[in-house]
C-alpha positions as CSV (number, residue, x, y, z in Angstrom):
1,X,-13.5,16.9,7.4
2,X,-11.8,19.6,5.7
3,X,-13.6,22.5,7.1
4,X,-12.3,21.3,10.9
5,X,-8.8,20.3,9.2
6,X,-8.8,24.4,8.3
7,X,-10.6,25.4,11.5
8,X,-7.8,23.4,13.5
9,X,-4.8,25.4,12.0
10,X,-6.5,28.4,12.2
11,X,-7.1,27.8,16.0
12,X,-3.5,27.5,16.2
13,X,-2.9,30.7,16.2
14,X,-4.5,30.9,20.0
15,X,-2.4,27.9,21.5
16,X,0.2,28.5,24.6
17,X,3.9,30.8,23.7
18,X,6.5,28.8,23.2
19,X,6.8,28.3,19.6
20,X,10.0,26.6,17.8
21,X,10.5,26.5,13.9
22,X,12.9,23.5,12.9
23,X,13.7,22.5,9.4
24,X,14.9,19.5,7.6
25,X,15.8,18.0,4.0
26,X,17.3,15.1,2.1
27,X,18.8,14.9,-1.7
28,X,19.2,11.6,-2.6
29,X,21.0,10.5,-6.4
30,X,21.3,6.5,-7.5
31,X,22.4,4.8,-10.1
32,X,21.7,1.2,-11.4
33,X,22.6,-1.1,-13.9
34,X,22.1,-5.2,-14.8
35,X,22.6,-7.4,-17.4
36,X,18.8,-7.3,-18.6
37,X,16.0,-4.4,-19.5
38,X,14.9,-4.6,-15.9
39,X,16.6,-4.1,-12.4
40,X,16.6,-6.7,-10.0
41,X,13.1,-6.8,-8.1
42,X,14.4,-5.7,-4.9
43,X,16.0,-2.6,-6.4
44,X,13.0,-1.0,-6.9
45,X,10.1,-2.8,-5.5
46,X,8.7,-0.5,-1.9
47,X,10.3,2.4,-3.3
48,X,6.7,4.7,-3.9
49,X,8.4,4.7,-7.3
50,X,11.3,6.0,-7.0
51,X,13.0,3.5,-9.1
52,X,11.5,1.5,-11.4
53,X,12.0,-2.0,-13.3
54,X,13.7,0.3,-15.9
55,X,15.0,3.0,-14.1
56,X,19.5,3.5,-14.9
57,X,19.1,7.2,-12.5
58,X,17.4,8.4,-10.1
59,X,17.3,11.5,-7.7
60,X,15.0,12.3,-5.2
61,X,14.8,15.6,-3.0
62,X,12.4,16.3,0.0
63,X,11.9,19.1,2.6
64,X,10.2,19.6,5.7
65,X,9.3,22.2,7.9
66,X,7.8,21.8,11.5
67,X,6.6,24.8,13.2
68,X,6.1,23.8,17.4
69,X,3.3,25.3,19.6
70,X,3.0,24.6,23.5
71,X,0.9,21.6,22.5
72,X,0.4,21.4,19.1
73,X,3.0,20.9,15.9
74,X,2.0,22.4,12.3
75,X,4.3,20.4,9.7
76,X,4.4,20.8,6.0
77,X,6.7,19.2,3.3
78,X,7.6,18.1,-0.6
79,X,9.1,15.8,-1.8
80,X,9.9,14.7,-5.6
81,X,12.1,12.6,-8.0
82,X,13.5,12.0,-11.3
83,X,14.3,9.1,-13.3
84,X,14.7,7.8,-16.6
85,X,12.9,4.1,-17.8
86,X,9.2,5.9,-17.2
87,X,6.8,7.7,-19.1
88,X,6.5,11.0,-16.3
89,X,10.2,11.0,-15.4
90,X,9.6,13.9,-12.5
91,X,6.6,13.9,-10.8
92,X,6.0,14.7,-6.7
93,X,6.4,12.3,-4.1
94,X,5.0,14.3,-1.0
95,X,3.2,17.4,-0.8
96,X,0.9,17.8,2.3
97,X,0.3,20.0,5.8
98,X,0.1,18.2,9.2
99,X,-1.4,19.1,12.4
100,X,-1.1,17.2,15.3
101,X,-1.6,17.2,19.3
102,X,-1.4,15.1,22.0
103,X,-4.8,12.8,20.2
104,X,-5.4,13.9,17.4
105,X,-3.5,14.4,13.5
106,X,-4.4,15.7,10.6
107,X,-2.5,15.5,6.9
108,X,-4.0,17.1,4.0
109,X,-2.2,15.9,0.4
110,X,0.3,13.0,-0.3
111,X,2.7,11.9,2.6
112,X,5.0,8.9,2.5
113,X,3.9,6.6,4.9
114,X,7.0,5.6,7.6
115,X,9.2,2.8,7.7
116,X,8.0,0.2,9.7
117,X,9.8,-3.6,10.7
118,X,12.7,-2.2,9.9
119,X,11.7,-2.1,6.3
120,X,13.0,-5.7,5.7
121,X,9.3,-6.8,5.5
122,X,8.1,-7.7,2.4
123,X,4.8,-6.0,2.2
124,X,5.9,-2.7,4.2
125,X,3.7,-4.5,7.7
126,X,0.8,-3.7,5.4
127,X,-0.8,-6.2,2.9
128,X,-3.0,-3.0,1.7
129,X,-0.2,-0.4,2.1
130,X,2.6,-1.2,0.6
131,X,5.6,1.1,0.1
132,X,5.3,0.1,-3.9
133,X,3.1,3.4,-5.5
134,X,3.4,7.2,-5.6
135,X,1.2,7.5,-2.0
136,X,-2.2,8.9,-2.8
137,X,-3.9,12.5,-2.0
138,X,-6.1,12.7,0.2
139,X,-7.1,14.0,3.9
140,X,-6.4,11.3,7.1
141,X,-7.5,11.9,10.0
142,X,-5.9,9.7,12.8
143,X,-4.9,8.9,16.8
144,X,-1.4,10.8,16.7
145,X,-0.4,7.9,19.9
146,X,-2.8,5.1,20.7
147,X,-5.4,6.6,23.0
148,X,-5.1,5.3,26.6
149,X,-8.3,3.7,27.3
150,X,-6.8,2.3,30.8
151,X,-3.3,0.7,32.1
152,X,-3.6,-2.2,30.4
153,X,-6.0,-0.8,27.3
154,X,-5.5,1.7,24.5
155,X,-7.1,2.1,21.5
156,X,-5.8,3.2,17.9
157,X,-8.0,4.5,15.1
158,X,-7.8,6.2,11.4
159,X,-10.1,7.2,8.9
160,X,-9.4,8.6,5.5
161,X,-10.5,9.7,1.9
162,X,-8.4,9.7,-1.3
163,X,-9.0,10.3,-4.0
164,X,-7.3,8.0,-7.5
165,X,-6.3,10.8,-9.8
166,X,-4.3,8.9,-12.2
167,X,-5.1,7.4,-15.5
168,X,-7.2,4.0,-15.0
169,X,-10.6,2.4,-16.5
170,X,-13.1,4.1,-14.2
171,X,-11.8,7.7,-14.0
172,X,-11.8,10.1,-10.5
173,X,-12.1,6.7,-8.3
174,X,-12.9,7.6,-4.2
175,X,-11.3,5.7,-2.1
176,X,-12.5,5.4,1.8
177,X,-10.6,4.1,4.2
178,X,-10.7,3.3,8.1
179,X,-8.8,1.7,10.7
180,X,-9.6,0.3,14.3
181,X,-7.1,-1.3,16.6
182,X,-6.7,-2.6,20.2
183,X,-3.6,-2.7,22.0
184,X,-3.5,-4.6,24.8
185,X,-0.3,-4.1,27.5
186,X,0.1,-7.2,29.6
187,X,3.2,-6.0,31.6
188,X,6.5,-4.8,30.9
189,X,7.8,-7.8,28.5
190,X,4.2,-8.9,26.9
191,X,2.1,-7.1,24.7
192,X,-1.1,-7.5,21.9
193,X,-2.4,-5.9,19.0
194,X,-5.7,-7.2,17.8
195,X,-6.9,-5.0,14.7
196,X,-8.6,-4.4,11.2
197,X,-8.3,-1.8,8.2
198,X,-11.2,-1.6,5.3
199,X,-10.7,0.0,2.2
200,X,-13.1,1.1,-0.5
201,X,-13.3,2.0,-3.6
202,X,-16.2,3.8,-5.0
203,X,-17.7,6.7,-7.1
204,X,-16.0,7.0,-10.5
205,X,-17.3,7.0,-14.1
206,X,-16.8,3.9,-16.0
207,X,-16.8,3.8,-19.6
208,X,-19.4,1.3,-19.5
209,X,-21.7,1.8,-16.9
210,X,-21.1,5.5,-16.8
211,X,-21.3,7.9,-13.8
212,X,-21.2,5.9,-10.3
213,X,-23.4,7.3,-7.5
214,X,-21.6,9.2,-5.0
215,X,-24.2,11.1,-2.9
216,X,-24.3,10.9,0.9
217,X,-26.1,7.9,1.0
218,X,-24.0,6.1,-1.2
219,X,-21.0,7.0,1.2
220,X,-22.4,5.9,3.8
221,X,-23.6,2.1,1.9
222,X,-19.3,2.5,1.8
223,X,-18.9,3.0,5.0
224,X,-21.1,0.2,6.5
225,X,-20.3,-2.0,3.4
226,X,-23.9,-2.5,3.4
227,X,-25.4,-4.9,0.3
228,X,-27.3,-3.0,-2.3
229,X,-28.6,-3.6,-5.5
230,X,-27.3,-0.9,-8.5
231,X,-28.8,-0.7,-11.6
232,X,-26.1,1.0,-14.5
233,X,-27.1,1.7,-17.5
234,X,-29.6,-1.1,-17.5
235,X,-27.3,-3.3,-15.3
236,X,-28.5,-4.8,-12.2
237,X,-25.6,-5.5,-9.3
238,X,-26.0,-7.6,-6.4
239,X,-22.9,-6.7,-4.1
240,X,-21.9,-4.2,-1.7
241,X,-21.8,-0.8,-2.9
242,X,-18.0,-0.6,-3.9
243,X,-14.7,-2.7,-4.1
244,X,-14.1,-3.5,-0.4
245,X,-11.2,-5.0,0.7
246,X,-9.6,-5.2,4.2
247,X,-7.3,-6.7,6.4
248,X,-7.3,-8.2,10.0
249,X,-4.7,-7.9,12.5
250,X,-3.2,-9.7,15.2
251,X,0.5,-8.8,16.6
252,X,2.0,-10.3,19.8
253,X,4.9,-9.4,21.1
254,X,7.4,-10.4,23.9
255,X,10.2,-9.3,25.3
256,X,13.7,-11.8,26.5
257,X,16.9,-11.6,27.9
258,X,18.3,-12.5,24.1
259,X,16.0,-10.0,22.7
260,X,12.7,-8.7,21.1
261,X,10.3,-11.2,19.4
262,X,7.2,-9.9,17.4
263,X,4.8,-12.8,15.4
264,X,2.4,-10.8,13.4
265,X,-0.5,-12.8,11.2
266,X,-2.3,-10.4,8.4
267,X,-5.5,-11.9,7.2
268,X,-6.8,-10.3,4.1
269,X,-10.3,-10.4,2.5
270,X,-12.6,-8.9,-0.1
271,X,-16.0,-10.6,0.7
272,X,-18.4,-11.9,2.7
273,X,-16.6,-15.3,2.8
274,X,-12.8,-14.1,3.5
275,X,-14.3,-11.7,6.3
276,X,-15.7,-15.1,7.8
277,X,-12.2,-16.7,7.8
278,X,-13.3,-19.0,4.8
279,X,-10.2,-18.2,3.1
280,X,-7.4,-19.3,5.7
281,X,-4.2,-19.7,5.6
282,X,-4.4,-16.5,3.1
283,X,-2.8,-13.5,4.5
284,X,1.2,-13.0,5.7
285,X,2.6,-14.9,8.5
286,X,6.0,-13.2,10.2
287,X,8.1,-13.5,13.0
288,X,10.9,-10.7,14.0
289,X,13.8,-10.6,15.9
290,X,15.8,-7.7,17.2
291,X,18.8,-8.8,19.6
292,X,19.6,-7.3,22.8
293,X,23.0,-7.2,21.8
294,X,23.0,-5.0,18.2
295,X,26.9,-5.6,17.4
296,X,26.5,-7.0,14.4
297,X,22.6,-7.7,13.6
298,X,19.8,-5.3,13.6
299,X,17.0,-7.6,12.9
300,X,15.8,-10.5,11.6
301,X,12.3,-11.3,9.7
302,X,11.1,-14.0,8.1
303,X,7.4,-13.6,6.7
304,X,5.5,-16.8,4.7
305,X,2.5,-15.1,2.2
306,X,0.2,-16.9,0.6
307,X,-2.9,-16.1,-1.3
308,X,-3.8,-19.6,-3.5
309,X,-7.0,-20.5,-1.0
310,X,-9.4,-17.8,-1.8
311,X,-12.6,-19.2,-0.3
312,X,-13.0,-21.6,-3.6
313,X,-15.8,-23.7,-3.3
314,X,-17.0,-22.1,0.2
315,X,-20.3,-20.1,-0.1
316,X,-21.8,-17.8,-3.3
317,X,-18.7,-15.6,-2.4
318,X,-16.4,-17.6,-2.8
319,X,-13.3,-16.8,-4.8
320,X,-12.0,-13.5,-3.8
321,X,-9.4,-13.2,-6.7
322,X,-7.4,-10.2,-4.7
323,X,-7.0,-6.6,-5.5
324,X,-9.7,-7.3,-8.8
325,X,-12.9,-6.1,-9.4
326,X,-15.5,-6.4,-11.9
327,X,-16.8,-2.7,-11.9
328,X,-13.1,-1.4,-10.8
329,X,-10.5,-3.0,-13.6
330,X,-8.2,-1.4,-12.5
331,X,-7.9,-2.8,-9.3
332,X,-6.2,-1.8,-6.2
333,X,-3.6,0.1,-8.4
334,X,-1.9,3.4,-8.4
335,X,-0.2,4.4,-11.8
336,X,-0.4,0.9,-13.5
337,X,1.7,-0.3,-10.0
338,X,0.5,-2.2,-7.4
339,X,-0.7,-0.5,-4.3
340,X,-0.7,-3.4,-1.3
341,X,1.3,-6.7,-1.7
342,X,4.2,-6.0,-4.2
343,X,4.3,-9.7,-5.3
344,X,0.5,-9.2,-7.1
345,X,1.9,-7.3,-10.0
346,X,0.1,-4.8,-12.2
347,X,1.0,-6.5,-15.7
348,X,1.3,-3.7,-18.0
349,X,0.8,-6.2,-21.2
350,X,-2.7,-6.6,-20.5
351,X,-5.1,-4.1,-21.5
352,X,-7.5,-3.0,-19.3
353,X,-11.1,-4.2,-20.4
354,X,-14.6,-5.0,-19.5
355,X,-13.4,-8.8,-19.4
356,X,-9.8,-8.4,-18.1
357,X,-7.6,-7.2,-15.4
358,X,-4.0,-6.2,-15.5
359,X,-4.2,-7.8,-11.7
360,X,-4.4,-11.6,-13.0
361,X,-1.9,-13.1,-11.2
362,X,-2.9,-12.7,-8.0
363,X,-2.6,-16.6,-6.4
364,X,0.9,-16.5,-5.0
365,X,3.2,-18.0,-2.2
366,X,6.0,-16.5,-0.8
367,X,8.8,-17.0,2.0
368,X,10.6,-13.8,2.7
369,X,13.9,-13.7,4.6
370,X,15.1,-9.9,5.6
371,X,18.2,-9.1,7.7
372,X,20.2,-6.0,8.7
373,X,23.0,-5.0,11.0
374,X,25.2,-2.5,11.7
375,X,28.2,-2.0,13.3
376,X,30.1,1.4,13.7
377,X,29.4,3.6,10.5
378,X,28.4,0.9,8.7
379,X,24.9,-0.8,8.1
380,X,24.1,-3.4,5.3
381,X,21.1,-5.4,4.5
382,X,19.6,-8.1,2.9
383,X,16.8,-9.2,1.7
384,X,16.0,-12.6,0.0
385,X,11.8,-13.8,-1.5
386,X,11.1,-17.0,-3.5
387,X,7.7,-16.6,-4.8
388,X,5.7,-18.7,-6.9
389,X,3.3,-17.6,-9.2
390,X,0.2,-19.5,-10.2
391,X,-2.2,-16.8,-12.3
392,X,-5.6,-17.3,-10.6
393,X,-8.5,-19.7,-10.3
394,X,-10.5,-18.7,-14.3
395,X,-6.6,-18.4,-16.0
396,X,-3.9,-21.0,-13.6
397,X,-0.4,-20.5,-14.7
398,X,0.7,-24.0,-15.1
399,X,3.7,-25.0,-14.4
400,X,3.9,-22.0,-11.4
401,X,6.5,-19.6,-12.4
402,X,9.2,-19.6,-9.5
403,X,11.4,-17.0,-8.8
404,X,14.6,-16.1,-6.7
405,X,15.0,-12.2,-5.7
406,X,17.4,-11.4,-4.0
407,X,19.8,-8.1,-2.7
408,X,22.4,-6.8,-0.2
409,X,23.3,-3.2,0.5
410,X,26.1,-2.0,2.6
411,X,26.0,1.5,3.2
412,X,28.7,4.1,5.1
413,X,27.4,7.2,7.1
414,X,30.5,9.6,7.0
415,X,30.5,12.3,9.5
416,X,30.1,15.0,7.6
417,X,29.3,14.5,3.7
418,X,26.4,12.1,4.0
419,X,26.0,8.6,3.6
420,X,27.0,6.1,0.6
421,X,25.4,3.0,-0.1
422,X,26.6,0.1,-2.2
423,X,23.6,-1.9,-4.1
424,X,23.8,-5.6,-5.3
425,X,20.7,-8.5,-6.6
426,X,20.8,-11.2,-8.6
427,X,16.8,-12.7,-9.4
428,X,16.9,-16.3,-10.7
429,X,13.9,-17.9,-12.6
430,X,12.2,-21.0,-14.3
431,X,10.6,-18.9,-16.5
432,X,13.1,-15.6,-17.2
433,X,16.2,-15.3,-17.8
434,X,18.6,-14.5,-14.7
435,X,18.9,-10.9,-13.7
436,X,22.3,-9.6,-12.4
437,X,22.6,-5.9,-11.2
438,X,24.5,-3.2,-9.2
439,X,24.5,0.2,-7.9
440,X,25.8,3.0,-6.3
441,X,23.3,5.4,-4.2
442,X,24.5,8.9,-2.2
443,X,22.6,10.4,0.7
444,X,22.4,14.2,2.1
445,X,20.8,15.4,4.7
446,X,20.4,18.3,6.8
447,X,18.6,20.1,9.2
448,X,18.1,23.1,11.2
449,X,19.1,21.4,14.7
450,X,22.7,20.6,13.1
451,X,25.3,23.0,14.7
């Protein structure tokens, strides 16, 4: 794929006359305080890490550069940050070339992935993909529109490879991932989305079990998820070649004379037995609003997430203890932080062994309110999660620990020297003392199409 990702830009070249270079770039500086060691969650949960529990300042700058052919666009950016409370205080955020045409893009590196839902929902509209880690490098290849099939059909697709360059228990993890999706366009006011995403992890070398094949067959076991039996260093595994996880999709929304309405239901699995429904009502649950009137609100979205059924006690796969695996201890994890569903957390206190996971507490339940408005050159926005923790099915956290985030912004656009935002959370607990925080956060951008 990355021999026609080359061959594509170098084709470039030969496309149609009219070609327009634009430009564009952000600085970004915040600064946040509480009454404990940590921010409130909200602060800097879905932020690719831009803050962290820790973090007292941060400042992020990115720039982009687009470069427009008849039918084709060649982009390229970067993007980094600084801040104190972490171990790497500047590291990159972005760093990757695009092409894309009317059906087809390419991005070679990392890119942040785009707000979606307004970014009030809780798990960024991706139980997989949250907003929560550093994105990954890597090479996607994907529809740059949904592919028009017919009126009433079109069809979107992705496929990708990544690769987990940080520091985790099985070193130079692959990950392979792919993405199908139906759209279906009733009329004017009625629409469906009927989908599903797979991820894998594979390859690696595990201090245990040493090097991991990774030949072409072995991709294509991936690929297919197809059962296998392994033998590592005089081990014997019967599974799928792999940590597989993966999502299912379905999205319906309708359109009123009071406004936009979206429900959305995200099924999640990591087996045989959750890919056969076994595991329901897992997954997140959400319903959005967007008024036709957008005077004072935005949106509204309100998501309900849980993840205590698991499959237990329905077929030999049963319990599908989420983002975990017993080759992969690490677990769906980027840089000791959660990479899908920001209310599993990476636990830092526990060590990463043959016989534990820093991913334990993976049975959760949460109701998730978001709302934002706007009105002149203002915009605020709230967001407000009670979650209850319950460790998993071999180690239950009993009682559940409960907690309360919440937090408000209210932010100003001026006309000419960018945009100031106001930060506030308070996070109550059973279990923790409360947390109480603020903040102040500036804004800059510009770009070549200002006059």
């Amino acid at each position: 794929m990355k021999s026609l990702f080359i061959v594509l830009c170098l084709c470039m070249g030969f496309m149609g006359t009219a070609q327009v270079f634009n430009y564009n770039g952000s600085i970004e500086a915040t600064g946040a305080f509480s009454n404990e060691d940590r921010l409130p969650f909200w602060f800097y949960t879905n932020t690719n890490t831009a803050l962290n529990p820790e973090t007292n300042i941060s400042g992020t700058a990115g720039f982009q550069a687009t470069y427009s052919f008849e039918n084709s666009i060649l982009e390229a950016g970067i993007a980094g940050f600084y801040r104190d409370g972490v171990a790497d205080e500047l590291q990159r955020r972005d760093i990757f070339i695009s092409f894309r045409n009317n059906w087809l893009k390419a991005t070679l590196g990392a890119r942040k992935q785009e707000l979606s839902r307004n970014g009030l929902s809780a798990s960024g509209n991706n139980f997989l993909w949250s907003q929560n880690a550093r994105p990954l490098p890597g090479l996607l290849v994907e529809a740059s529109q949904p592919l028009r099939l017919t009126h009433t059909f079109a069809l979107d697709w992705g496929i990708a490879h990544y690769q987990l360059n940080d520091d985790r228990y099985v070193e130079n993890t692959r990950v392979h991932y792919k993405r199908l999706g139906l759209i279906t366009t009733f009329n004017k006011d009625h629409h469906m989305t009927i989908g599903i995403q797979h991820v894998a992890q594979w390859g690696g070398t595990s201090p245990v079990y040493g090097k991991f094949p990774e030949g072409l067959d072995t991709f294509l076991d991936v690929f297919t998820a197809r059962r296998r039996d392994i033998t590592l260093n005089g081990s014997t595994f019967e599974n799928a070649v792999g940590n597989h996880l993966g999502t299912y999709l379905f999205e319906y929304g309708w359109n009123t004379t009071i406004g936009q309405w979206v429900f959305y239901h995200e099924h999640p699995f990591e087996d045989g037995s959750g890919a056969r429904w076994n595991n329901l009502p897992d997954g997140v649950w959400g319903l959005s609003y967007e008024p036709a009137n957008t005077k004072w609100i935005k949106a509204v979205l309100y998501e309900h997430t849980t993840t205590t059924n698991q499959s237990k006690g329905r077929g030999e796969s049963a319990i599908d203890n989420y983002f975990t695996n017993n080759l992969y201890r690490s677990g769906w994890s980027y840089e000791q932080t959660t990479i899908g569903f920001p209310f599993i957390i990476y636990d830092e206190n526990i060590p990463v062994t043959e016989n534990t996971s820093p991913l334990a507490n993976n049975r959760v339940n949460v109701h998730h309110l978001g709302v934002s408005g706007a009105f002149k050159n203002w915009e605020w926005m709230l967001r407000s999660s009670y979650a209850s923790q319950l460790g998993n099915f071999r180690a239950p956290i009993e009682p559940a620990i409960k907690n309360w985030h919440n937090a408000v912004s209210l932010s100003y656009a001026t006309n000419q020297y960018g945009t100031f935002t106001v930060l506030g959370g308070v996070d109550a607990s059973n279990t923790f003392p409360t947390v109480i925080g603020g903040g102040l956060s500036y804004r800059y951008t510009f770009s070549s199409n200002e006059p």
